[in-house]
DRENDREN-278038 format. One line per field, with one value per residue: residue number from 1; residue in three letters; x, y, z of N, C-alpha, C in turn. Coordinates in steps of 0.001 Angstrom, whole numbers. Layout:
<rs>
sevo <- c(NUM|...)
lumnu <- c(ALA|...)
npx <- c(X|...)
npy <- c(Y|...)
npz <- c(Z|...)
capx <- c(X|...)
capy <- c(Y|...)
capz <- c(Z|...)
cpx <- c(X|...)
cpy <- c(Y|...)
cpz <- c(Z|...)
</rs>
This chain:
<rs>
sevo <- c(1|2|3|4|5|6|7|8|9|10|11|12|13|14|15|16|17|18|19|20|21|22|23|24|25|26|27|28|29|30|31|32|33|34|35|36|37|38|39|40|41|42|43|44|45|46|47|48|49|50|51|52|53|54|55|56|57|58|59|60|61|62|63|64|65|66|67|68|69|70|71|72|73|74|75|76|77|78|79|80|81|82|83|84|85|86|87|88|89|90|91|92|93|94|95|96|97|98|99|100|101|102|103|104|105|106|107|108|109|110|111|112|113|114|115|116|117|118|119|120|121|122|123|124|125|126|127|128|129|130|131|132|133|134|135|136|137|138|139|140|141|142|143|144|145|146|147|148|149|150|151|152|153|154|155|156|157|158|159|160|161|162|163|164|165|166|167|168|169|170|171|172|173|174|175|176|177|178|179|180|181|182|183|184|185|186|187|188|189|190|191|192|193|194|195|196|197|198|199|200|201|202|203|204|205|206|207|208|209|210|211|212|213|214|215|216|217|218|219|220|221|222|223|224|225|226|227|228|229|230|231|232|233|234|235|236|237|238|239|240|241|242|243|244|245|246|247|248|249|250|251|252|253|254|255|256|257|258|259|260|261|262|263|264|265|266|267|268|269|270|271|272|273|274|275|276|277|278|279|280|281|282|283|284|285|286|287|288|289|290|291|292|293|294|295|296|297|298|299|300|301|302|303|304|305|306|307|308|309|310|311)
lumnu <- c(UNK|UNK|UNK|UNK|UNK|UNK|UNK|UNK|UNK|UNK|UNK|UNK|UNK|UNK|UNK|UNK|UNK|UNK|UNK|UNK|UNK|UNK|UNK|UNK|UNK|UNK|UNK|UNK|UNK|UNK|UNK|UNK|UNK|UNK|UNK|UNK|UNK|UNK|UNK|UNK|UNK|UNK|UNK|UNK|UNK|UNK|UNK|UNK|UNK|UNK|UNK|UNK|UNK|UNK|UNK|UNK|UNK|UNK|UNK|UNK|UNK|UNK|UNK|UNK|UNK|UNK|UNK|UNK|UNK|UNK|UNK|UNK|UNK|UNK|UNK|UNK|UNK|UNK|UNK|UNK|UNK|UNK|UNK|UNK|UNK|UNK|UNK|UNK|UNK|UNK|UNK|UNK|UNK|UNK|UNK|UNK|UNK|UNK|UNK|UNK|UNK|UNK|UNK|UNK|UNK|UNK|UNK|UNK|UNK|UNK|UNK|UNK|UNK|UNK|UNK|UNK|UNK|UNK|UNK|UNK|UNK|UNK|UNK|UNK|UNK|UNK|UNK|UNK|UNK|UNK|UNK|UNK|UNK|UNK|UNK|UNK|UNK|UNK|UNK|UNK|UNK|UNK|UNK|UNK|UNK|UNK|UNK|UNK|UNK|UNK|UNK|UNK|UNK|UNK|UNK|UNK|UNK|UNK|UNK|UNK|UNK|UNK|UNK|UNK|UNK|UNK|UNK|UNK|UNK|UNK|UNK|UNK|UNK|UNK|UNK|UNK|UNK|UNK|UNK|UNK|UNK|UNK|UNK|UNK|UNK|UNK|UNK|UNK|UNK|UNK|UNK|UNK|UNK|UNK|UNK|UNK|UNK|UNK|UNK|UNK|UNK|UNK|UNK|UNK|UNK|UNK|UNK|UNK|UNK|UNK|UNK|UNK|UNK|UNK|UNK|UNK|UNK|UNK|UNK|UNK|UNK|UNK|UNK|UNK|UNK|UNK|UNK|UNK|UNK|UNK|UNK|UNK|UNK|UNK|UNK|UNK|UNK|UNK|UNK|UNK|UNK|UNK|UNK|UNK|UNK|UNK|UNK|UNK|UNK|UNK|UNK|UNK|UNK|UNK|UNK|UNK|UNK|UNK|UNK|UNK|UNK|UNK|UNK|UNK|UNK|UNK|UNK|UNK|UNK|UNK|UNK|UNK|UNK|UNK|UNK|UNK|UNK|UNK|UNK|UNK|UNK|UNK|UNK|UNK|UNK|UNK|UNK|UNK|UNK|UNK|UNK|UNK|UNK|UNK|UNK|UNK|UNK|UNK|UNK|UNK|UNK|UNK|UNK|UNK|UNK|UNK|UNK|UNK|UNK|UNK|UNK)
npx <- c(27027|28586|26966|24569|22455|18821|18044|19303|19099|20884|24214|24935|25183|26217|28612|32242|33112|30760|30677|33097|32170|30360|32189|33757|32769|31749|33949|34034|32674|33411|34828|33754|32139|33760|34602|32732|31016|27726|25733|23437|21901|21459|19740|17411|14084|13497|11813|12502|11845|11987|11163|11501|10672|11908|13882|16546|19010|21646|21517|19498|19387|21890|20833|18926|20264|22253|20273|19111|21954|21844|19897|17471|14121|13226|11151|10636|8900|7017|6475|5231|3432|1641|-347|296|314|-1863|-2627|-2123|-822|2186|2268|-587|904|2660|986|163|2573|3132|1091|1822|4099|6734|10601|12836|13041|13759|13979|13603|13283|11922|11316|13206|13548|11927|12002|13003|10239|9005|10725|9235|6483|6597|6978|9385|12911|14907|15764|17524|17617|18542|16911|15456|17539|18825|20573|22217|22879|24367|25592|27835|28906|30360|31515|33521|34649|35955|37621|39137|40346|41843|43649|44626|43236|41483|41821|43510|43570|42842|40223|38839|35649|33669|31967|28138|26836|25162|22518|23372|22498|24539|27009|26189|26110|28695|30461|29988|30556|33182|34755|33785|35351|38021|38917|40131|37932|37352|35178|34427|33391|31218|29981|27393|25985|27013|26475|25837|25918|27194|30061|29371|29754|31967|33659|36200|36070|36319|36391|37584|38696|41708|42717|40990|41674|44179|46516|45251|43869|41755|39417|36303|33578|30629|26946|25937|22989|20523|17393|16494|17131|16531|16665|19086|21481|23783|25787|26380|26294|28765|30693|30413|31687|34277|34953|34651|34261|36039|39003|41745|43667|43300|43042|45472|45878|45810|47075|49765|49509|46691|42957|40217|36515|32964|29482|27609|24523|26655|27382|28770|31404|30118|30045|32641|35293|35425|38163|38947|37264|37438|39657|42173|43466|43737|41071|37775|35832|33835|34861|33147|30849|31145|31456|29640|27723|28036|28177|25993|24867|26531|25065|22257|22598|23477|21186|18974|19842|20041|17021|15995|17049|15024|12810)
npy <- c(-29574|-29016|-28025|-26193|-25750|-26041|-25437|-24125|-21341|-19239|-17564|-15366|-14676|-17354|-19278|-19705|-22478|-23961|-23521|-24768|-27433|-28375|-27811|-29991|-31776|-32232|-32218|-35156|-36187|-35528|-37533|-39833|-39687|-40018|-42294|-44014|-45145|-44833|-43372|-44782|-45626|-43341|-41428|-43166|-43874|-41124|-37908|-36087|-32431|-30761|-27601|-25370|-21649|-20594|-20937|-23586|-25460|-26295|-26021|-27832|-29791|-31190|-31021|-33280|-35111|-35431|-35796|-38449|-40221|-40420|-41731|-40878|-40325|-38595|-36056|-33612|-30709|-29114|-25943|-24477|-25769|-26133|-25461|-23145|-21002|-20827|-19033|-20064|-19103|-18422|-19134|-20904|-22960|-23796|-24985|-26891|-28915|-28975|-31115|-33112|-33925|-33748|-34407|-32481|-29782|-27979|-24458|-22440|-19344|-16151|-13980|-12064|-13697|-15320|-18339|-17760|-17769|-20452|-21808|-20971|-22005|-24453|-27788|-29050|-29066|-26604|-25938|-22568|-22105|-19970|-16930|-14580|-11354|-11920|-14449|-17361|-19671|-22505|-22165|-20557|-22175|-23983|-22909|-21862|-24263|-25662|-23926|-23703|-26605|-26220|-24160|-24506|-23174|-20583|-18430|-15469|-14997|-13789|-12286|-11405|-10311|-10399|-7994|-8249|-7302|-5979|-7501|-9921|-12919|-14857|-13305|-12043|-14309|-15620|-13222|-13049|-15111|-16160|-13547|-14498|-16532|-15548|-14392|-12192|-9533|-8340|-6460|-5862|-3797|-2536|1238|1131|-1640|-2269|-2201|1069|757|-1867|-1362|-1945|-4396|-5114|-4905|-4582|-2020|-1751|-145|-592|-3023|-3356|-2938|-4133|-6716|-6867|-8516|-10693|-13734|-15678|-14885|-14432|-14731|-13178|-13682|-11634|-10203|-9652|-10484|-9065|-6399|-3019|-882|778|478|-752|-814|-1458|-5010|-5705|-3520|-3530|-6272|-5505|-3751|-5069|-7517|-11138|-11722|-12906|-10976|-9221|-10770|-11147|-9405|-10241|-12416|-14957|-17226|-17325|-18093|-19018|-18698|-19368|-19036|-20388|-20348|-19365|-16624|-16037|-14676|-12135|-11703|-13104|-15067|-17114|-18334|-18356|-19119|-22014|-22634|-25152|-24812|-22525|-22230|-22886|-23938|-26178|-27793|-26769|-27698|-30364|-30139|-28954|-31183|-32976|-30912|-30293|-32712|-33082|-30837|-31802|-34238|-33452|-31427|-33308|-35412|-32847|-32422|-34864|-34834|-32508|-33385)
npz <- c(-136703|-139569|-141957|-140786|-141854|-143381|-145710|-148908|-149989|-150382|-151084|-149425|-146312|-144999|-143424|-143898|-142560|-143642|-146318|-147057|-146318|-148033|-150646|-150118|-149796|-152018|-153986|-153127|-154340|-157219|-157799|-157136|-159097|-161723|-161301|-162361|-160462|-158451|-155938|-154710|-152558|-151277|-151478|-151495|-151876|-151304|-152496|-155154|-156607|-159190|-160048|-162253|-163388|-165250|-168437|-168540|-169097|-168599|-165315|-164846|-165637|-164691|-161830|-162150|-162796|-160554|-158511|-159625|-159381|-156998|-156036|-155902|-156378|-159254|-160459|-162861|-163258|-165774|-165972|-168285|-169124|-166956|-164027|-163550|-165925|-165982|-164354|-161685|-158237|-156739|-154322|-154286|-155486|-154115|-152002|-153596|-153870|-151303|-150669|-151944|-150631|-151193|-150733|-151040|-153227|-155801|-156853|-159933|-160664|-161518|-160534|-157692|-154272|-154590|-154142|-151049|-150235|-150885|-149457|-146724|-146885|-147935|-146749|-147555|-148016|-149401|-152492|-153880|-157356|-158645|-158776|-160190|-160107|-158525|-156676|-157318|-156114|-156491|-158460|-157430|-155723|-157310|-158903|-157394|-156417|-159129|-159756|-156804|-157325|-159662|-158729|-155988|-153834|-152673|-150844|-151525|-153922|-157091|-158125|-161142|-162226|-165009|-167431|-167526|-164744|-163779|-163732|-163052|-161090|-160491|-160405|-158035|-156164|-156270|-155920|-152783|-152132|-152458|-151665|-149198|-148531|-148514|-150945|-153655|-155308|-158128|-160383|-163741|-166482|-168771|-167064|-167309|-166667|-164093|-160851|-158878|-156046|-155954|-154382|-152052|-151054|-150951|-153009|-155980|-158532|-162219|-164785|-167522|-169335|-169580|-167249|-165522|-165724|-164581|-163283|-162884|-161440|-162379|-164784|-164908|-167039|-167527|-169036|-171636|-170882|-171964|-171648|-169314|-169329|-170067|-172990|-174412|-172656|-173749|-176118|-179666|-180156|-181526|-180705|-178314|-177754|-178412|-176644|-174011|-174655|-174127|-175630|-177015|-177092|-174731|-172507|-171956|-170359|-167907|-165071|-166774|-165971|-165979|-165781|-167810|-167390|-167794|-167129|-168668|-170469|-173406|-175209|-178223|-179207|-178598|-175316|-175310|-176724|-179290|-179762|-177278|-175435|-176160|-175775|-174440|-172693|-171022|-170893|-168394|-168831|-169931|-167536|-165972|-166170|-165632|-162966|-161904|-161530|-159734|-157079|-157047|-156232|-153778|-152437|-152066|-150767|-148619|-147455|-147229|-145603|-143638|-143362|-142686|-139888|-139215|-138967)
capx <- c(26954|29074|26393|23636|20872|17555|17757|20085|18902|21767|25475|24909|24775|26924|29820|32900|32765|29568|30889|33932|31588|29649|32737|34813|31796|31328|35280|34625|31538|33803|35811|33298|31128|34609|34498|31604|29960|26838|25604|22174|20961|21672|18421|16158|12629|12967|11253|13297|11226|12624|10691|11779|9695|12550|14439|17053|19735|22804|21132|18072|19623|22229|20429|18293|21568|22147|19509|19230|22812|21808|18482|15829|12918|12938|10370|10700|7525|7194|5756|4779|2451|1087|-1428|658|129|-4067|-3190|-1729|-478|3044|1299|-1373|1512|3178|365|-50|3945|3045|583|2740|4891|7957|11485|13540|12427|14991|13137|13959|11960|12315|11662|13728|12728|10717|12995|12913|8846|8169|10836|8564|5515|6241|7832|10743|14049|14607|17376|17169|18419|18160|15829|15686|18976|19142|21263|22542|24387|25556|26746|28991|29891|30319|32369|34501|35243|36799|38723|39776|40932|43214|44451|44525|43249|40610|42179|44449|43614|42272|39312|38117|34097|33532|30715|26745|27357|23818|21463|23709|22602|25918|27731|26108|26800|30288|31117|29685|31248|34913|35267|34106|36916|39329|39754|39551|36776|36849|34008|34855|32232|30567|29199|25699|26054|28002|25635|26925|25868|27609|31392|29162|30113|34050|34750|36535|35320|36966|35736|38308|39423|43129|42980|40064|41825|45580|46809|43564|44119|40769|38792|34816|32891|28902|26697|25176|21233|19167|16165|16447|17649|15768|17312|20241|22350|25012|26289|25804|27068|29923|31069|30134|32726|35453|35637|34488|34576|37051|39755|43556|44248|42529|43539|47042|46670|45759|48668|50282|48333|45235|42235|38749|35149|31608|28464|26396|25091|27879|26734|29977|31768|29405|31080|33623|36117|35442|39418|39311|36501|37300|41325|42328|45004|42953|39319|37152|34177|33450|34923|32410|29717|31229|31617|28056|26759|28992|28220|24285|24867|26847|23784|21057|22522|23410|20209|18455|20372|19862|16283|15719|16945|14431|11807)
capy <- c(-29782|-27979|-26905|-26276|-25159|-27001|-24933|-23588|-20477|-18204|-17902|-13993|-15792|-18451|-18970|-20221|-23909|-24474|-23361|-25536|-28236|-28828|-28336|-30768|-32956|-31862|-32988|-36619|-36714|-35913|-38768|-41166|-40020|-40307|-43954|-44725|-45522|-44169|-43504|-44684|-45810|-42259|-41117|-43914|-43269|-39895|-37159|-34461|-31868|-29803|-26463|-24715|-21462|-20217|-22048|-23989|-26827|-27038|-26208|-28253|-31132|-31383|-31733|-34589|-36068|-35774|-36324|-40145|-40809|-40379|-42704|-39953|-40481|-36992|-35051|-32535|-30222|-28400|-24787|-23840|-26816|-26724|-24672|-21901|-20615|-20868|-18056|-19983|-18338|-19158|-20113|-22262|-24001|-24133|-25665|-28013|-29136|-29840|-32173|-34063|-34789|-34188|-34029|-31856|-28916|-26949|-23830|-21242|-18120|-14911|-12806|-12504|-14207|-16765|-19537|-18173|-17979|-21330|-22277|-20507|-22385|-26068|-28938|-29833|-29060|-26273|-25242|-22121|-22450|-18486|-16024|-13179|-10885|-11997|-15426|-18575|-20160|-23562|-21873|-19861|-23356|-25169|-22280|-21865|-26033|-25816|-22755|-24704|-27915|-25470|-23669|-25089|-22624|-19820|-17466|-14768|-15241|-12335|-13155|-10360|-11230|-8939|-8076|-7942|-7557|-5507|-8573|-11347|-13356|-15742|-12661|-11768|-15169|-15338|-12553|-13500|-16604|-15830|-12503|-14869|-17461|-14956|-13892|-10329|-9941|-7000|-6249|-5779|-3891|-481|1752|821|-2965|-2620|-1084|1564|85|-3254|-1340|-2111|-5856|-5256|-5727|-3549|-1797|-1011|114|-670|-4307|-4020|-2418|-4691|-7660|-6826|-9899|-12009|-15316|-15471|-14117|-14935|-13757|-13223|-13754|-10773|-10891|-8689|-10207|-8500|-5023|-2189|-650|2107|-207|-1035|-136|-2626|-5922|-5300|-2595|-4541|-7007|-5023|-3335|-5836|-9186|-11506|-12344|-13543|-10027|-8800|-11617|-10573|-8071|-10936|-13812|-15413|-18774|-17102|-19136|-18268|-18942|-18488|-20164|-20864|-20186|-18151|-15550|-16323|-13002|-10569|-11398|-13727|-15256|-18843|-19113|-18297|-20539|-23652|-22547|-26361|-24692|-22059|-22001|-24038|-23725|-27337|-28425|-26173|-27869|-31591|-29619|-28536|-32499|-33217|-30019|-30539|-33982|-32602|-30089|-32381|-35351|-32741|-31283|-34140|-35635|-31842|-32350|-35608|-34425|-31703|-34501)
capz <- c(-138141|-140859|-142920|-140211|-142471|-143553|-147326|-149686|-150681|-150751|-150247|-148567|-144782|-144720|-143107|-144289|-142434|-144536|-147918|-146855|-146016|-149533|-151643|-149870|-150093|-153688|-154267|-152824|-155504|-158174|-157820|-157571|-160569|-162363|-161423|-162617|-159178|-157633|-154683|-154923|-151608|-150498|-151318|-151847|-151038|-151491|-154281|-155654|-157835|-160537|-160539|-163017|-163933|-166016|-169315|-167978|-169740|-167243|-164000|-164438|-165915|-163897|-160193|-162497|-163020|-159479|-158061|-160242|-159292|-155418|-155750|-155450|-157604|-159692|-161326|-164248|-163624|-166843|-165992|-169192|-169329|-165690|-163967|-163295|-166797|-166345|-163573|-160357|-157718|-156101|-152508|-155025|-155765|-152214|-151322|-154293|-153584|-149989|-150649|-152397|-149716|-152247|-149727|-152003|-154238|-156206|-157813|-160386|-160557|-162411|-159264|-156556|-153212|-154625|-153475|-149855|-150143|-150892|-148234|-145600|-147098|-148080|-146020|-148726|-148330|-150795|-153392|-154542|-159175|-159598|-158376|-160339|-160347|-156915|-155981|-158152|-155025|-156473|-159716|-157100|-155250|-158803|-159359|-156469|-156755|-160035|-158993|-156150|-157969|-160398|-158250|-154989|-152739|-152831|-150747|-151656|-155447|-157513|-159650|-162154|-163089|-166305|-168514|-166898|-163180|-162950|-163524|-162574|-160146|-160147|-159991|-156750|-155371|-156537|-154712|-151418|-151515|-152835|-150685|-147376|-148833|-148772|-152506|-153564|-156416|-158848|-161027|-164419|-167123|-168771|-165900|-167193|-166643|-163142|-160255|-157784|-154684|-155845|-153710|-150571|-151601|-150810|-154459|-156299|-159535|-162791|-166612|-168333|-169225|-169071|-166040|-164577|-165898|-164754|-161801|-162512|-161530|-162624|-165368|-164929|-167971|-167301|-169909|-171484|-170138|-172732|-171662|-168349|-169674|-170885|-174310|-173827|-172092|-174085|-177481|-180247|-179960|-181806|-179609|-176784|-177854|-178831|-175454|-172828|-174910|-173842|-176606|-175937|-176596|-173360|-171509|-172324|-169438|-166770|-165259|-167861|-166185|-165770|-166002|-167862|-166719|-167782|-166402|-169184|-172088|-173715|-176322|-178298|-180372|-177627|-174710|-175377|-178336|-179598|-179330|-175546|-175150|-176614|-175188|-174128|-171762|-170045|-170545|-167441|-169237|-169815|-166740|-164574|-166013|-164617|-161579|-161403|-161310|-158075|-156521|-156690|-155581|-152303|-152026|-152372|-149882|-147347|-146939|-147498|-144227|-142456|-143273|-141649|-138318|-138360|-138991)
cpx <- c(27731|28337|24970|22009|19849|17557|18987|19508|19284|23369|25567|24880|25444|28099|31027|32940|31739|30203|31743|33509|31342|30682|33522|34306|31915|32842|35287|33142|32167|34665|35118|32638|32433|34874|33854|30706|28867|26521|23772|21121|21018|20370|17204|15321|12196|12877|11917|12244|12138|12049|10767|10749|10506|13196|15900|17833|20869|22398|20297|18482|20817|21646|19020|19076|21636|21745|19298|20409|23003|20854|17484|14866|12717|11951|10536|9343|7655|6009|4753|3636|1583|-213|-1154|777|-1267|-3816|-2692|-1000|883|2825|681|-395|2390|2723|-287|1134|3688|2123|1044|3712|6134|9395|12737|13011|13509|14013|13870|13109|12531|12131|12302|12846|11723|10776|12472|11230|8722|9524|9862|7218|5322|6979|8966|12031|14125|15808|16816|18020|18731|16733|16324|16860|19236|20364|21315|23475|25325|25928|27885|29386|30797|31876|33722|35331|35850|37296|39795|40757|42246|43922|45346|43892|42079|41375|43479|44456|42888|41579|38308|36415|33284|31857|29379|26468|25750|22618|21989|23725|23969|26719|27989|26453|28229|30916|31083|30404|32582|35518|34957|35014|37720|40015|39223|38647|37418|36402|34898|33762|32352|30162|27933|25310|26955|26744|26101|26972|26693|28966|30918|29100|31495|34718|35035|36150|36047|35908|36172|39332|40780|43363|42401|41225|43459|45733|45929|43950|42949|40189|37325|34170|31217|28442|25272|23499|20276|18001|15744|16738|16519|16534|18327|21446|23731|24933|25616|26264|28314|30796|30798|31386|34003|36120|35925|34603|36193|37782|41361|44053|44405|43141|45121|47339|46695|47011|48630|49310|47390|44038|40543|37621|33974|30557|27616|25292|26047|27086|28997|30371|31118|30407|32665|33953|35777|36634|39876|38368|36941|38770|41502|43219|43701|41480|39122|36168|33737|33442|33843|30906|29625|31005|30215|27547|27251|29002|26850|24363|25006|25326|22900|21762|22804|22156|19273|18616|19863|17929|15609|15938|16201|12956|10863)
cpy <- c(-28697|-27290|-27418|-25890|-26405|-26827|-24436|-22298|-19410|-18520|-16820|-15216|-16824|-18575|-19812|-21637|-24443|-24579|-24478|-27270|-29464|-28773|-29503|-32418|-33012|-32756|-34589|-37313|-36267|-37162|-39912|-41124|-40347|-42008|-44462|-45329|-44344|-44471|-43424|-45338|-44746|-41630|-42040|-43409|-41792|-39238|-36051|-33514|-30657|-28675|-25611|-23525|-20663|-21208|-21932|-25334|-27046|-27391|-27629|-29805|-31862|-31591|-32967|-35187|-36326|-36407|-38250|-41039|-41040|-41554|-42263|-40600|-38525|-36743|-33410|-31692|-29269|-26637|-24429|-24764|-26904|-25058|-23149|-20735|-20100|-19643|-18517|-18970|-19043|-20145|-20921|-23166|-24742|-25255|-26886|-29259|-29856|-30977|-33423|-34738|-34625|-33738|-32929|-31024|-28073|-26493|-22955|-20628|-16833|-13928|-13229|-12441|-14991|-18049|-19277|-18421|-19507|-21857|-22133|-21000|-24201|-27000|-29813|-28924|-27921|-25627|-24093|-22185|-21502|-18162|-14472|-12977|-11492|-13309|-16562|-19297|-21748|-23553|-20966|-21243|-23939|-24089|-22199|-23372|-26066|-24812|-23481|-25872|-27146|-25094|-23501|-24547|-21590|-18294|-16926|-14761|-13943|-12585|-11560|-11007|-9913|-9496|-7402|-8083|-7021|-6467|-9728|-12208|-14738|-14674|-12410|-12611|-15638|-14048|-12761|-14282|-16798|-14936|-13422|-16142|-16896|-14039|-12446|-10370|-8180|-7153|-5217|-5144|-2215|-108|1400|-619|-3131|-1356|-31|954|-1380|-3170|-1910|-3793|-6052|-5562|-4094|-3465|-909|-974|-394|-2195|-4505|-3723|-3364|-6582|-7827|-7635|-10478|-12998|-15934|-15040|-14885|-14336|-14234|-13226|-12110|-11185|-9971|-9297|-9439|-6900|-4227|-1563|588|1193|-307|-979|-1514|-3933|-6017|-4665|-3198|-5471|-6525|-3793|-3849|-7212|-9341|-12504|-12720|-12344|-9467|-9902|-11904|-10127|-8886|-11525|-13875|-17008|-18582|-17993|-18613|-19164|-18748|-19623|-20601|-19625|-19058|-17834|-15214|-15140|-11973|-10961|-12259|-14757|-16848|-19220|-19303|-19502|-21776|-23579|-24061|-26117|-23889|-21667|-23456|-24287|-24532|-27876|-27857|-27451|-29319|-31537|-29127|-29915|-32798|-32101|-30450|-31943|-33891|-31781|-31115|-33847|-34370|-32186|-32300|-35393|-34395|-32348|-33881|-35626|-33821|-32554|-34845)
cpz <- c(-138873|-141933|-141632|-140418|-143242|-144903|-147456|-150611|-150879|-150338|-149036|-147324|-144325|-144451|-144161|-143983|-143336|-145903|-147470|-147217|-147383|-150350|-151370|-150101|-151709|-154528|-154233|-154064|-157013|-158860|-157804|-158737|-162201|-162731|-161793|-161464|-158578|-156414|-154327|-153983|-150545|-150316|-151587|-151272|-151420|-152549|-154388|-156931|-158214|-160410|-161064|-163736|-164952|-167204|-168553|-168536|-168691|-166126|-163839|-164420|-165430|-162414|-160552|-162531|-161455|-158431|-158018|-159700|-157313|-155390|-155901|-156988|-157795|-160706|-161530|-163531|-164592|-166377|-167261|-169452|-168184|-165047|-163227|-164750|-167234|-164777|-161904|-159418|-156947|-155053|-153147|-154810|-154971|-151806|-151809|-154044|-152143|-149722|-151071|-151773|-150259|-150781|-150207|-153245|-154900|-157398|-158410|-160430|-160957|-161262|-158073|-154977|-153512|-153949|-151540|-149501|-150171|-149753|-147036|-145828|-147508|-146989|-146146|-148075|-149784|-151037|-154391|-156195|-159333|-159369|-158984|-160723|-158885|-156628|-156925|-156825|-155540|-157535|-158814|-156311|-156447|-159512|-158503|-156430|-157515|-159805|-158437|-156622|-158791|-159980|-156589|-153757|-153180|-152220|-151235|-153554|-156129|-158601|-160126|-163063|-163724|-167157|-167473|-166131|-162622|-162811|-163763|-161328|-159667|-159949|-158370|-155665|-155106|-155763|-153277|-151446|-151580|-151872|-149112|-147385|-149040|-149913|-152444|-155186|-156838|-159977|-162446|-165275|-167296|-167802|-165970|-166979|-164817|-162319|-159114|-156396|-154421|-154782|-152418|-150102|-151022|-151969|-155252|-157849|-160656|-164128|-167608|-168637|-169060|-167970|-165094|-164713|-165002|-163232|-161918|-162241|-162111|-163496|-165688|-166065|-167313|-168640|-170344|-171304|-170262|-172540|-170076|-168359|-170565|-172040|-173644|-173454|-172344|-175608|-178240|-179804|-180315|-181368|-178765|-177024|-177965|-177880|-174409|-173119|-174896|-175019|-175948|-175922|-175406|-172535|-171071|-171155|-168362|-166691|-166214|-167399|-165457|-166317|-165994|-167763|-167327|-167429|-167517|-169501|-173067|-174979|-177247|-179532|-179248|-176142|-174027|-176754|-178416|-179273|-178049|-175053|-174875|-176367|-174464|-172754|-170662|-170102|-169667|-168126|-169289|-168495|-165395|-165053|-165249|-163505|-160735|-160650|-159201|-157049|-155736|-155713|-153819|-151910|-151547|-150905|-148502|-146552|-146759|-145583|-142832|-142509|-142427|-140206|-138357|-138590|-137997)
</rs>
């Protein structure tokens, strides 16, 4: 098998055949959701749950999209409404999940390793959404795919991912997954937003945007992530923008057909320009989120298949 795993709960670990695997899959699901065809006796029968204990509009509602356009019967579970608010306990809910029989779980969770916990406790198939600062893995597939499609290739490309590198968990997956496809990553940001231990990554680390930005083929913006930060951090917003936000000036210093990124939800003026944004030539920003639906999709029928062999 090309992707020989039962879960998806990181890119750290995975070889290159695997990543290979899901985008190539992920590629032959953009082309059909383009057509208007589904593929909806892929999952009949089976339950996909949502677990969301974080807020969530692309991720969430994308692997419902997915999910629907495979066959699965999906459920939403709303946290904030459920009995993990009266005091449950993760395992409670492990063990509420496994009664259910559900074959597919894709959780978010504000601490990291939650994802692999309830792998090691329910009987689903599980995707981790975001754990913590820890791992976003199919915003680094979703990402690497439209990469791919632009530019044809992954390796040998030079992708600069600026801004809030210390509590980004797409950062962390984006690097794993680009540096074991070949590309060279450098980390873009203030020293207080960029962590030291991140060089033991293989990515390289600058301060200074024209410098961090200069050969990008690439320019990833992160979204700043003040509810994870303690105060000190970073100057005002204003200053925050006018060193590290990404305008056409700054992007001046990258290629000339450099190509910008951000995952969702953009904090627009803090760390990036409405005109770079909504750029028709080189912002992806829309197109990652098409790229998300067809990603999850590959996710979700692959394991979904690995998990019936271990049946």
């Amino acid at each position: 098998m090309s992707y020989p795993h039962r879960h998806l709960l990181a890119i750290e670990g995975l070889y290159p055949p695997a990543i290979q695997h899901l985008l190539d899959l992920a590629e032959n699901y953009v082309s059909l959701n383009r057509t208007g065809k589904t593929q909806r006796d892929l999952l009949r029968g089976r339950t996909l749950i949502n677990l969301f204990f974080e807020d969530s509009t692309r991720t969430r509602t994308s692997f419902e999209l997915a999910g629907k356009r495979l066959g699965a019967d999906v459920i939403n579970m709303s946290v904030a409404s459920s009995s993990v608010n009266k005091g449950e306990t993760l395992l409670d809910t492990a063990a509420t999940l496994n009664a259910m029989h559900c074959d597919l779980l894709v959780v978010r969770h504000g601490q990291s390793g939650a994802a692999n916990l309830l792998a090691q406790k329910v009987g689903a198939c599980v995707i981790n959404a975001g754990d913590g600062a820890h791992e976003h893995p199919t915003q680094a597939l979703l990402d690497a795919l439209t990469i791919r499609r632009h530019k044809g290739k992954l390796q040998g490309l030079q992708i600069a991912i600026c801004g809030d590198v210390a509590h980004s968990r797409v950062a962390r997956s984006n690097i794993h997954l680009l540096s074991a496809m070949g590309a060279r990553v450098r980390v873009v940001g203030p020293p207080t937003l960029i962590p030291g231990p991140i060089t033991r990554l293989g990515v390289e680390v600058s301060y200074d945007m024209r410098e961090g930005l200069a050969g990008a083929d690439i320019v990833m913006m992160l979204r700043l992530q003040r509810e994870r930060m303690s105060s000190g951090l970073i100057p005002s917003a204003r200053e925050y923008f006018r060193f590290w936000g990404l305008d056409h000036e700054k992007l001046a210093f990258a290629k000339p057909d450099a190509l910008v990124m951000h995952p969702g939800p953009m904090n627009r003026g803090v760390e990036i320009d409405s005109a770079v944004a909504d750029d028709p030539v080189r912002s992806l920003i829309a197109e990652q989120v098409e790229m998300g639906v067809a990603v999850r999709m590959a996710v979700l029928d692959t394991l979904a298949r690995n998990g019936a062999r271990h049946d």
